[in-house]
N, C-alpha and C positions, 0 to 999 in steps of 0.2 A: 762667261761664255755659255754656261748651262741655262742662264736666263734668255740668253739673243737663241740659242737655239731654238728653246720652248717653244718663244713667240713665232719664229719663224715654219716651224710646224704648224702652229696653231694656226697664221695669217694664210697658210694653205689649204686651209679644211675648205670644203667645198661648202658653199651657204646655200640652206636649205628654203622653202618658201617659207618658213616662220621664221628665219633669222630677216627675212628681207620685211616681212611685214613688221617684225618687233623693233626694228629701226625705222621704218615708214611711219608708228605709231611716235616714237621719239620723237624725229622732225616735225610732225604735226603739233606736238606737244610745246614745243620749241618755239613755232608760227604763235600757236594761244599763249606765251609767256610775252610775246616780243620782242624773242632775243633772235630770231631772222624774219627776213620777208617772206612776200608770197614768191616773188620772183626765182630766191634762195630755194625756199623749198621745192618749186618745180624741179629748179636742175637738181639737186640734191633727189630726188625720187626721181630723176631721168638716169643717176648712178645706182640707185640703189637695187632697183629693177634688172637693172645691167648686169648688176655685181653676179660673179659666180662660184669667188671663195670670200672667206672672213676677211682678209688681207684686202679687197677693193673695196671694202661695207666702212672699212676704218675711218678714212678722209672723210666722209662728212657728218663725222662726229668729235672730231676731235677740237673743237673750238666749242664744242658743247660740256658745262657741268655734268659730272656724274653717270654720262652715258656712255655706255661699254657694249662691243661685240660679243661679247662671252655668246660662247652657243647655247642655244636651248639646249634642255635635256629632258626628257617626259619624267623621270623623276622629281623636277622642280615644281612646287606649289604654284597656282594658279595665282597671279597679282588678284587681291580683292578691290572692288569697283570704288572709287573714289563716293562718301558717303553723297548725296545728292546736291546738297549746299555746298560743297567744295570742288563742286562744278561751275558755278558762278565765276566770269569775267574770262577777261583773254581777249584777243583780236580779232572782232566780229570778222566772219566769213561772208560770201555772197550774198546782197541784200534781195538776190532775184533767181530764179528756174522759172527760164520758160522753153515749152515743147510745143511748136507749131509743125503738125504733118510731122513728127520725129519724138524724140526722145530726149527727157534730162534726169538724171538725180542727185540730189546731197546726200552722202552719206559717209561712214566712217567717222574720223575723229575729223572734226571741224567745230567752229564757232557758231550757233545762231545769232543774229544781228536780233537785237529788238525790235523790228519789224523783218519782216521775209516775203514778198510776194512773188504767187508761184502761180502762174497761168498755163492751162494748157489747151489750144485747138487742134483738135485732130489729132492727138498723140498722147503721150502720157508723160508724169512727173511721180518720183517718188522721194520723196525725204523722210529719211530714216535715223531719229534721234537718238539710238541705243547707244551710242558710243560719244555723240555731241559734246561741249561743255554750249554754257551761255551765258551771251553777251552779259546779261542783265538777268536779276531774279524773274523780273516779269517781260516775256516776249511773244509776241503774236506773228502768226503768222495767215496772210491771207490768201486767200486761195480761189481762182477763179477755173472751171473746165467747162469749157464748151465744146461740144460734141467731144469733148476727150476726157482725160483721165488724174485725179491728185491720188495718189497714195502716200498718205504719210500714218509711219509710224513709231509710236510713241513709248517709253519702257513705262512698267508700274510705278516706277520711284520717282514720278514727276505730275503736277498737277495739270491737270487737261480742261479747258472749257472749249465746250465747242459749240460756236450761233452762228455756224452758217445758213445758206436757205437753197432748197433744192428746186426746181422747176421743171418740170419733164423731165427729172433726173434724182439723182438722190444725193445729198449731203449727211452722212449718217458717223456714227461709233459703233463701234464692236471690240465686245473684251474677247480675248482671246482665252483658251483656256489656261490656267493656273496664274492670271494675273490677279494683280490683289486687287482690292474694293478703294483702297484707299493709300496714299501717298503719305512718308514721313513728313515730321516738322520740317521745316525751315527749306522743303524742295522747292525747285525752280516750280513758276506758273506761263503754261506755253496754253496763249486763248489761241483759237483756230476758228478762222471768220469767214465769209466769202460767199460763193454763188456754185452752182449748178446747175448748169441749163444744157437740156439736154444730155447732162453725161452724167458723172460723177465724182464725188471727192468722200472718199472711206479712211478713216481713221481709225488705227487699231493701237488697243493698246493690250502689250505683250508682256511678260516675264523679262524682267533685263538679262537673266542666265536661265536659256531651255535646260529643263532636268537631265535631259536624254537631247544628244546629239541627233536622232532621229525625230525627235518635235519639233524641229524648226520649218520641218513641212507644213506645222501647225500654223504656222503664220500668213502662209499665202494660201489658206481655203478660201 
């Protein structure tokens, strides 16, 4: 009885925005193993977002290994970043973003496909590999903007090439401050290829954990 009650307190605590995103992250994890769809996952983050105690978070986990509600607590240790090679494989994500007159991005926990192309007229794109796994150790991504915009960016712990070509525009790199020079063994290799006419496509590559919560301004100078 002391145990049903526990729970039952506990399945009433109100879920906080980290309890909603730290099961948001599960499910996507879940997508990259293939142990649900993409279709699963929508609805599954159409509940999660919903949810407003622990007790509604539960159901779409319980079919899932090893994954639990437990609440955050700011005393628990930060999870360290999965080393860079053991980010490889999973269920490639969107093999396209395109922004015509509007807006698209990839970001968060997803898959990169071994090819990616990302067009944007009149508007902008941003993909944001900080938190990605990928498809394949080696994956490219193309990228075309005219009169619009690519932003993608890339953590230190991942190798970069980039031969795109700029034309009335700019196709360029820029490291960010406190990123490293160079990339561990055995990291993934994301080439970044494509066109710029008239707009631009800027690649930055960042610190995959800013030291200070207030440096992450540092990324969109």
């Amino acid at each position: 009885m002391d145990d049903e009650a526990g729970h039952g307190e506990y399945t009433r605590m109100r879920a906080s925005d980290a309890d909603r995103e730290r099961v948001a992250r599960t499910l996507h994890d879940a997508l990259g193993e293939g142990r649900i769809t993409m279709s699963e996952l929508e609805e599954r983050l159409d509940t999660v977002y919903a949810a407003k105690t622990l007790g509604e978070l539960e159901p779409v986990l319980t079919d899932l290994p090893g994954a639990s509600v437990a609440p955050w607590t700011p005393d628990s240790p930060p999870a360290a970043a999965a080393p860079p090679e053991q980010r490889i494989g999973g269920t490639p994500g969107s093999t396209f973003s395109i922004a015509v007159m509007s807006g698209a991005d990839r970001k968060g926990n997803w898959v990169l496909p071994a090819q990616h192309n990302s067009f944007a007229f009149w508007g902008g794109v941003e993909i944001d590999l900080r938190q990605a796994r990928y498809a394949e150790k080696h994956c490219t991504i193309t990228a075309v903007a005219i009169m619009g915009g690519v932003d993608i960016t890339v953590p230190d712990d991942i190798v970069v090439e980039v031969t795109g070509l700029g034309f009335m525009g700019a196709f360029e790199t820029k490291n960010r401050k406190g990123a490293s020079d160079s990339a561990p063994p055995g990291a993934p290799v994301v080439r970044i290829n494509g066109l710029a006419l008239m707009g631009g496509v800027e690649v930055k590559r960042v610190p995959r954990e800013p030291r200070r919560r207030g440096r992450e301004r540092d990324e969109h100078d």
